[in-house]
MIDOSE-1310 file (N, C-alpha, C; in nm, 2 decimals, decimal comma, always signed):
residues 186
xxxx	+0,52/-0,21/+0,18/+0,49/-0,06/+0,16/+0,55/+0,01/+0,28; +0,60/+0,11/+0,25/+0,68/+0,20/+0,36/+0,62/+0,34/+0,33; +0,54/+0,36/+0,46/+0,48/+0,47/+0,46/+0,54/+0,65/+0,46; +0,51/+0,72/+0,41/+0,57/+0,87/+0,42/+0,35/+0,94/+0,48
xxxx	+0,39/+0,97/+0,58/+0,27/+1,01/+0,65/+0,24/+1,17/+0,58; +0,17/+1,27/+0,53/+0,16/+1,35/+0,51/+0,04/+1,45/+0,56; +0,08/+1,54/+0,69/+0,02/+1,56/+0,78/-0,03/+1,73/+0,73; -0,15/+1,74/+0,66/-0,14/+1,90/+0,61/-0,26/+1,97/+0,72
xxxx	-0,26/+2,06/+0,75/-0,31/+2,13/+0,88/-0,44/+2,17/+0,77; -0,46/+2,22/+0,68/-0,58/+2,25/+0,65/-0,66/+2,18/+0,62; -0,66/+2,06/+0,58/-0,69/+1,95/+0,61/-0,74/+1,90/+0,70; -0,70/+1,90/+0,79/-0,69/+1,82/+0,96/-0,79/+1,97/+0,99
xxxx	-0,82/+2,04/+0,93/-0,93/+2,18/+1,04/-1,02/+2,12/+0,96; -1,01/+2,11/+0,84/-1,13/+2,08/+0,73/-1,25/+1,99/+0,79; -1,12/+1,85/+0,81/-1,18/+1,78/+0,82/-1,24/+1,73/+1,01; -1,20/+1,85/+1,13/-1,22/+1,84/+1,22/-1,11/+1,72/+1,31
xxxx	-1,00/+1,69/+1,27/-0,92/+1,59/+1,27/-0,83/+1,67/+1,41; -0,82/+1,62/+1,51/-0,70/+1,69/+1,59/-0,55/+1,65/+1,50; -0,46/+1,71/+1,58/-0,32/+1,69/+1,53/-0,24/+1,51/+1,62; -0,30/+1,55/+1,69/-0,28/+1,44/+1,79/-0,28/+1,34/+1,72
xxxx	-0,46/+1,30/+1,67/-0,53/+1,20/+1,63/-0,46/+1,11/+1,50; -0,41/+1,24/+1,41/-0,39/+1,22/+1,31/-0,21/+1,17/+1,35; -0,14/+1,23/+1,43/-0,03/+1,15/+1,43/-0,04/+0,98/+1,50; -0,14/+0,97/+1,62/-0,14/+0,87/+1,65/-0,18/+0,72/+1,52
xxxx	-0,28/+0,82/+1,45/-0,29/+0,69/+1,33/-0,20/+0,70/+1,26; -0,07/+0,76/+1,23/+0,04/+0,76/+1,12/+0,14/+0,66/+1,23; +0,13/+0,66/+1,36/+0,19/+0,53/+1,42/+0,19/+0,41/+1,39; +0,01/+0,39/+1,42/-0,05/+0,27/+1,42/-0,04/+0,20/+1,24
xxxx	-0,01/+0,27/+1,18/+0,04/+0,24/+1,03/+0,17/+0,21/+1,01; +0,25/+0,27/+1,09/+0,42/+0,26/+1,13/+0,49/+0,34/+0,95; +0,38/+0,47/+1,04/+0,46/+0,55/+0,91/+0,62/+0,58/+0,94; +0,68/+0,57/+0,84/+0,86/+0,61/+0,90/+0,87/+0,74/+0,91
xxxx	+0,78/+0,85/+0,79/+0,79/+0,97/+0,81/+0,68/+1,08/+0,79; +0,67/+1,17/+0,89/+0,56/+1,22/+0,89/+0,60/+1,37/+0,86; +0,55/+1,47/+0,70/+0,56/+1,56/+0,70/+0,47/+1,66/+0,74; +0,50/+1,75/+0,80/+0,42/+1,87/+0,84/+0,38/+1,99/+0,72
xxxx	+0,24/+1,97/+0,70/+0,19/+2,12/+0,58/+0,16/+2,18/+0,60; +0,21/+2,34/+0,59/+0,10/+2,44/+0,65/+0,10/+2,56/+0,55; +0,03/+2,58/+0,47/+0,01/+2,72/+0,40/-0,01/+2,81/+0,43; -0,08/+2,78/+0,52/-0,18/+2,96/+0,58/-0,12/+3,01/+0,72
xxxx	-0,09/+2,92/+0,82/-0,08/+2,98/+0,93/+0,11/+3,08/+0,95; +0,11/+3,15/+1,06/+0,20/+3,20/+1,08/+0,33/+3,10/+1,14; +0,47/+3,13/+1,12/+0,58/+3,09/+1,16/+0,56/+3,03/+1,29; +0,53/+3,08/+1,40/+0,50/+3,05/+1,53/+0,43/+2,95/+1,56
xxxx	+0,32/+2,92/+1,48/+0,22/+2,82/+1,51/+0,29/+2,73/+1,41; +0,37/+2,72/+1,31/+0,44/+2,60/+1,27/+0,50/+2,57/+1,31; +0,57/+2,62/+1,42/+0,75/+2,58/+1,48/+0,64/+2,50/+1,61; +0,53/+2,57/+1,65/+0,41/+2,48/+1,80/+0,40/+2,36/+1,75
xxxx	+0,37/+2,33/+1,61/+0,33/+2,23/+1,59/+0,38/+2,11/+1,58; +0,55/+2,17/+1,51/+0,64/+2,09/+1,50/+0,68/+1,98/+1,61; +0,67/+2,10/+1,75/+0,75/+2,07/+1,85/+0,63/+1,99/+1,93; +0,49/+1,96/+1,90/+0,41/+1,88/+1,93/+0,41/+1,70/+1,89
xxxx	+0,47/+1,78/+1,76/+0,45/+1,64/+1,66/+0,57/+1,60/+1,74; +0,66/+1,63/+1,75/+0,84/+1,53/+1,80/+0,81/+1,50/+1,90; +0,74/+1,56/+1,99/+0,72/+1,52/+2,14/+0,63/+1,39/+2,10; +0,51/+1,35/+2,04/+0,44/+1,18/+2,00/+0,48/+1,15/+1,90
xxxx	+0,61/+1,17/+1,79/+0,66/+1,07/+1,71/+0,81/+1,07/+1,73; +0,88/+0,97/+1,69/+1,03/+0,98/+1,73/+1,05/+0,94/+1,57; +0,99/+0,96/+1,46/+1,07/+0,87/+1,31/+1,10/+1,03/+1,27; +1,14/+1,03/+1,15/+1,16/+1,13/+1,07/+1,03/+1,21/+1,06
xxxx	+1,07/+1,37/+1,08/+0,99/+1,44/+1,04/+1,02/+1,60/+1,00; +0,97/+1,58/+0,85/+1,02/+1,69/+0,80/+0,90/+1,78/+0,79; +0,91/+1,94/+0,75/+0,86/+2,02/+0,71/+0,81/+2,06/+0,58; +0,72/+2,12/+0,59/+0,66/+2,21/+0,40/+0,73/+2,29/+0,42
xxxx	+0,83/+2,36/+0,31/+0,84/+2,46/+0,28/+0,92/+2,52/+0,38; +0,84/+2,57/+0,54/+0,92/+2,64/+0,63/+1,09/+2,61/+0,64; +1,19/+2,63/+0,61/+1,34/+2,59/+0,63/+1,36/+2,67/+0,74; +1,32/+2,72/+0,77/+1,39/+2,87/+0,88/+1,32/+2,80/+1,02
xxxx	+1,22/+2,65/+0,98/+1,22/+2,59/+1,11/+1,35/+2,45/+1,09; +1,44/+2,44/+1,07/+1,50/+2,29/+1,03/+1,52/+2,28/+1,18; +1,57/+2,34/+1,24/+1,63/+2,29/+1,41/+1,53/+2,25/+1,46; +1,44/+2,25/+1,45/+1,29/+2,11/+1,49/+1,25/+2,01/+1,42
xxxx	+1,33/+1,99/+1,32/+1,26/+1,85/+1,26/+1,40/+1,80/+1,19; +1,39/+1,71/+1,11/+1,53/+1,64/+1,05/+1,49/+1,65/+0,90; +1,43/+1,75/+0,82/+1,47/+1,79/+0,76/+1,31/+1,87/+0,66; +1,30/+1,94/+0,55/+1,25/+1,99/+0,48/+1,26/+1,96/+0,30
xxxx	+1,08/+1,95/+0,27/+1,04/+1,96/+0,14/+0,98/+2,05/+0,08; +1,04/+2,10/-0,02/+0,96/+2,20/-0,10/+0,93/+2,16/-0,26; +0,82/+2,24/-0,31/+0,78/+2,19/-0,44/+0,85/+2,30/-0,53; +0,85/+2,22/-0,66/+0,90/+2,33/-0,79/+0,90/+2,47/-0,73
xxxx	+0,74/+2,50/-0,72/+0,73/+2,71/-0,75/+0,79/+2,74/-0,62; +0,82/+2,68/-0,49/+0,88/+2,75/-0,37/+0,99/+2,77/-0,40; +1,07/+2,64/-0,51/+1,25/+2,60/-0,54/+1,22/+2,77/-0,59; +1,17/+2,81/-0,69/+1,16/+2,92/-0,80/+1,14/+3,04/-0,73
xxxx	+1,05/+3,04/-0,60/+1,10/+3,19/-0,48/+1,22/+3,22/-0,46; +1,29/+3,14/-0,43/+1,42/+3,12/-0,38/+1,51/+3,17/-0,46; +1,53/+3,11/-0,61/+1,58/+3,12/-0,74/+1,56/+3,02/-0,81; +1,53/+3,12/-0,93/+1,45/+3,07/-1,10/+1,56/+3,00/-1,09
xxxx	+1,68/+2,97/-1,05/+1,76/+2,85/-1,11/+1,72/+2,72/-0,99; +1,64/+2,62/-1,08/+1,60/+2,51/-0,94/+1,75/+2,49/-0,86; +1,89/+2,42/-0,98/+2,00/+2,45/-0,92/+2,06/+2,49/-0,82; +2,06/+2,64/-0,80/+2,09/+2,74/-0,71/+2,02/+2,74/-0,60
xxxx	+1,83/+2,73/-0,61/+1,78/+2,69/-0,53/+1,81/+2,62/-0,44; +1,83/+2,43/-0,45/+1,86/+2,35/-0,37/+2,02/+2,39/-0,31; +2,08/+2,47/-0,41/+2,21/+2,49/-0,32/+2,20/+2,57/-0,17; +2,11/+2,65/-0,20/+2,08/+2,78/-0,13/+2,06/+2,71/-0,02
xxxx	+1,90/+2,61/-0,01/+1,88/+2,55/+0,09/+1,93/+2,42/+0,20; +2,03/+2,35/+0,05/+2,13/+2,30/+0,13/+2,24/+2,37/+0,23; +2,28/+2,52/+0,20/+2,35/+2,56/+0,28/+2,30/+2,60/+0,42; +2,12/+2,65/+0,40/+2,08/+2,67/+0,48/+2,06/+2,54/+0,62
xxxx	+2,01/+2,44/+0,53/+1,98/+2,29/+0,63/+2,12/+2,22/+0,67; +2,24/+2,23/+0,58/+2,35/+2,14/+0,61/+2,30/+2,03/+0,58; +2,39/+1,97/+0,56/+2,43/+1,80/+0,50/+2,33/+1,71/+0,58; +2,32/+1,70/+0,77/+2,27/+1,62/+0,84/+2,14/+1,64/+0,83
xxxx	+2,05/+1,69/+0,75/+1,90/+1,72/+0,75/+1,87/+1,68/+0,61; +1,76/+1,61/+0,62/+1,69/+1,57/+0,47/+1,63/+1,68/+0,42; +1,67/+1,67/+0,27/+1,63/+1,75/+0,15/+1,54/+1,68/+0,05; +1,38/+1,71/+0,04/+1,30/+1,61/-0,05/+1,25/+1,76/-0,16
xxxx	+1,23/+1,72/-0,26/+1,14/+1,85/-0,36/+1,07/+1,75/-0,46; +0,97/+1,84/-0,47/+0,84/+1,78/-0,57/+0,89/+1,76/-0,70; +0,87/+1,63/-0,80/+0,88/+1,66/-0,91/+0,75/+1,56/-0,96; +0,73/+1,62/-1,09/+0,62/+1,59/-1,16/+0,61/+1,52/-1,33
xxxx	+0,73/+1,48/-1,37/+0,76/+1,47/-1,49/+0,87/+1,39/-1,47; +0,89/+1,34/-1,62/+1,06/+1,29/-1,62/+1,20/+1,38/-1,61; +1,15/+1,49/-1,70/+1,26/+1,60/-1,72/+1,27/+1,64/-1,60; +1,17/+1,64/-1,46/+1,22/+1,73/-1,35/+1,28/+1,57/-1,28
xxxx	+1,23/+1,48/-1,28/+1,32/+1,38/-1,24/+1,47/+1,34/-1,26; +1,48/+1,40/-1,41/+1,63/+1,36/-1,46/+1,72/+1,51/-1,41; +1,66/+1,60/-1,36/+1,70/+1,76/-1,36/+1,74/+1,72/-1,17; +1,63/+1,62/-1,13/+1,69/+1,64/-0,94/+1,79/+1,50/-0,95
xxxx	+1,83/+1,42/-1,06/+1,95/+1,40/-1,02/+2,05/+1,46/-1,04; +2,06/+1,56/-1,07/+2,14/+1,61/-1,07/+2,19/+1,73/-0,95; +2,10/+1,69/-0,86/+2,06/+1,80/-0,74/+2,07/+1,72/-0,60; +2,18/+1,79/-0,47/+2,21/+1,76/-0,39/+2,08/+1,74/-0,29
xxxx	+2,01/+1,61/-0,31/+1,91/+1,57/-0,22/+1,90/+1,43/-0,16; +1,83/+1,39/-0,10/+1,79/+1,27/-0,03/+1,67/+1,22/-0,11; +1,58/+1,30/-0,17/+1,48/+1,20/-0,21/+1,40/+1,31/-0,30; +1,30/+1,25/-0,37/+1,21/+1,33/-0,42/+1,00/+1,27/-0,39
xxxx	+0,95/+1,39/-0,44/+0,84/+1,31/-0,47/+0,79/+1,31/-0,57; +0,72/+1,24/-0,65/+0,69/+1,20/-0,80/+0,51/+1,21/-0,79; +0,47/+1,26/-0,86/+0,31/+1,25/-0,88/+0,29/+1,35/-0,97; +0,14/+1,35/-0,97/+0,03/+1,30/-0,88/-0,02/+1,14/-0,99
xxxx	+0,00/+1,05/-0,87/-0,03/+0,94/-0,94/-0,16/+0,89/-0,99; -0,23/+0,99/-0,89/-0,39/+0,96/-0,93/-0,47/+1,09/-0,92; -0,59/+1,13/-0,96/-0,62/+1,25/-0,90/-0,71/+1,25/-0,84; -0,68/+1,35/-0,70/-0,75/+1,34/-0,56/-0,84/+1,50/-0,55
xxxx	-0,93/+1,43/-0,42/-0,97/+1,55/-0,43/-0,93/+1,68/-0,31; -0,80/+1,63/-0,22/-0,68/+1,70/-0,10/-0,66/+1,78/-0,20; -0,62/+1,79/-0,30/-0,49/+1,86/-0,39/-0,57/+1,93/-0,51; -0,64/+2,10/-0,59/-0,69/+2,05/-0,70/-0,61/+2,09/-0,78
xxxx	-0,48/+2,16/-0,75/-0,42/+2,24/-0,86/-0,31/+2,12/-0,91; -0,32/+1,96/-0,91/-0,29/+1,87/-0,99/-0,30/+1,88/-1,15; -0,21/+1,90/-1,23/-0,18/+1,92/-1,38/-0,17/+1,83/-1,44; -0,12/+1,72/-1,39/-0,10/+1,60/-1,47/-0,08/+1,47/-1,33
xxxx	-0,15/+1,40/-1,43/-0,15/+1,26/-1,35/-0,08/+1,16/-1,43; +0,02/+1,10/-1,31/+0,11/+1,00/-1,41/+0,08/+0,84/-1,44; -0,02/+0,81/-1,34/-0,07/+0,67/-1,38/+0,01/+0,57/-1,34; +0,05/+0,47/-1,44/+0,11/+0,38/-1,42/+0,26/+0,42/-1,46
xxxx	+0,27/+0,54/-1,54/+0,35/+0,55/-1,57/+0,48/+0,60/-1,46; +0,45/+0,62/-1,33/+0,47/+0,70/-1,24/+0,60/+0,57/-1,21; +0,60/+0,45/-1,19/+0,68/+0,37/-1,17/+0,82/+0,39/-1,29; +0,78/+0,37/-1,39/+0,90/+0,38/-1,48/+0,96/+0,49/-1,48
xxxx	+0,91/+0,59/-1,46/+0,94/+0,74/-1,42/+1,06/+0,72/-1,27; +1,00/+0,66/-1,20/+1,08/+0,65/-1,08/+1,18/+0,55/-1,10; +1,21/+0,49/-1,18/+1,32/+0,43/-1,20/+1,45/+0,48/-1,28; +1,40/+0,63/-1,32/+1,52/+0,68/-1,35/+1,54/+0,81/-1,27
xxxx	+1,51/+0,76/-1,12/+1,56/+0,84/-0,98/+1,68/+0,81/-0,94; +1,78/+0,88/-0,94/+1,90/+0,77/-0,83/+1,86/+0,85/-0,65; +1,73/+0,90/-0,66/+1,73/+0,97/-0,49/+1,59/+0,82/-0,48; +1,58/+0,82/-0,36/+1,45/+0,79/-0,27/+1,36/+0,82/-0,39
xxxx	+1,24/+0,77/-0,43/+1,12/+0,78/-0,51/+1,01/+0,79/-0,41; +0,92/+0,88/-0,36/+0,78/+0,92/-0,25/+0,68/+0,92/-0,37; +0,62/+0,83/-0,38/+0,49/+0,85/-0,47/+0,39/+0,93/-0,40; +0,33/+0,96/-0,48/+0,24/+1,11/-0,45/+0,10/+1,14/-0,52
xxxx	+0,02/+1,21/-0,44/-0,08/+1,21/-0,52/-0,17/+1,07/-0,55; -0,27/+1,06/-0,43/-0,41/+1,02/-0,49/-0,37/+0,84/-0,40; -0,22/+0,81/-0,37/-0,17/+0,69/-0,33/-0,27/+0,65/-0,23; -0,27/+0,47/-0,28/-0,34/+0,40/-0,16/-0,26/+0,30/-0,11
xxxx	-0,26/+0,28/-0,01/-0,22/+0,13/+0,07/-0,16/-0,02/-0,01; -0,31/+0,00/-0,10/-0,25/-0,11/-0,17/-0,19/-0,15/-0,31; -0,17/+0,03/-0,37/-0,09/+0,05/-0,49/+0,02/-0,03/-0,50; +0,09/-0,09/-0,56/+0,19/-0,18/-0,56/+0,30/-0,10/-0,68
xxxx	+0,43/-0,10/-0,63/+0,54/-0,03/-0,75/+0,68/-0,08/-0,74; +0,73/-0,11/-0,82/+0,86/-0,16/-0,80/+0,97/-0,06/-0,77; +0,96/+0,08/-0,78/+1,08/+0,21/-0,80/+1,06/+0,29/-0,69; +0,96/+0,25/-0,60/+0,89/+0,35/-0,52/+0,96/+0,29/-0,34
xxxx	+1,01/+0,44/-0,33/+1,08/+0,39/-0,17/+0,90/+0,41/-0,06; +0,82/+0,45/-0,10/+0,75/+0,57/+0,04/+0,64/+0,58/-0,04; +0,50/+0,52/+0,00/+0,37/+0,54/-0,03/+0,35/+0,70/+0,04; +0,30/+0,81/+0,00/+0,29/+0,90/+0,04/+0,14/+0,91/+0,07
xxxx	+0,07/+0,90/+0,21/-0,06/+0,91/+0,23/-0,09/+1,04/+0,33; -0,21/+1,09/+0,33/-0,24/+1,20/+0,43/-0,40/+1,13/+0,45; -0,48/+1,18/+0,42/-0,61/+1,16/+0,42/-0,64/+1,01/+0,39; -0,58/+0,96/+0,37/-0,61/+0,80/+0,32/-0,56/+0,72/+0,42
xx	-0,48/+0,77/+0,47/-0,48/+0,67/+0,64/-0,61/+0,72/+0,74; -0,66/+0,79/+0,71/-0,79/+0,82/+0,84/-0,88/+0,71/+0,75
């Protein structure tokens, strides 16, 4: 299993968790990559965070959403409705923020289905994430849960496959690059 750490800040207040704490256990798991979530707080205290997290992890670590931080991390993921801020064409979207990130920064976006699976290969990225594989109680606005089905689904990825949603340690998948855990590693 190759870990994708998922590090969401409201969460980590929820649950009284320092930032610290929570990166030091995404070590001691030998997560490869640790993303940063933040919905609520302001620009400033995400770019603090960022630059906390790089200073105690050296693997990959990308951002939620924020792109307008990429020069602190190695790269950014956004889901479907952010791609749709940007532009109703998912398309155009990822072009937009490819131009923004450039080539040398990773590009991951949420998909949830087969059609958005077969829609991001066709989309200049590095990886995706696929879920919600199970339903949790981190996440509630989960629509659909893919089950077992989430493997076969990921085999008609030609990016990185990040399973998502509800994943445990000892889920097993043959198409799956990156167990995606947040709250399940504490």
């Amino acid at each position: 299993m190759r870990l994708y750490a998922l590090c969401d800040q409201e969460l980590l207040d929820s649950r009284s968790i320092s930032l610290e704490s929570f990166i030091e256990t995404a070590k001691l798991h030998n997560a490869e990559i640790i993303q940063y979530r933040n919905k609520s707080s302001d620009i400033a205290f995400i770019k603090q965070q960022l630059i906390k997290i790089r200073k105690m992890y050296d693997g990959f670590l990308i951002v939620n959403d924020a792109y307008e931080l990429i020069e602190f991390c190695d790269g950014v993921h956004l889901g479907q409705e952010d791609l749709r801020e940007i532009d109703p064409d998912i398309a155009k979207a990822v072009k937009i923020i490819r131009s923004v990130i450039n080539h040398d920064k990773i590009l991951g976006i949420s998909t949830h289905n087969l059609e958005e699976v077969l829609q991001a290969n066709e989309l200049d990225l590095n990886y995706i994430g696929l879920g919600a594989y199970r339903s949790t109680n981190t996440k509630t606005d989960v629509s659909c849960i893919l089950g077992p089905q989430l493997d076969a689904i990921a085999a008609e990825s030609k990016h990185f496959v990040a399973a998502i949603g509800g994943v445990k340690k000892s889920d097993l998948f043959k198409h799956v690059t990156y167990h995606v855990m947040g709250s399940g590693l504490l």
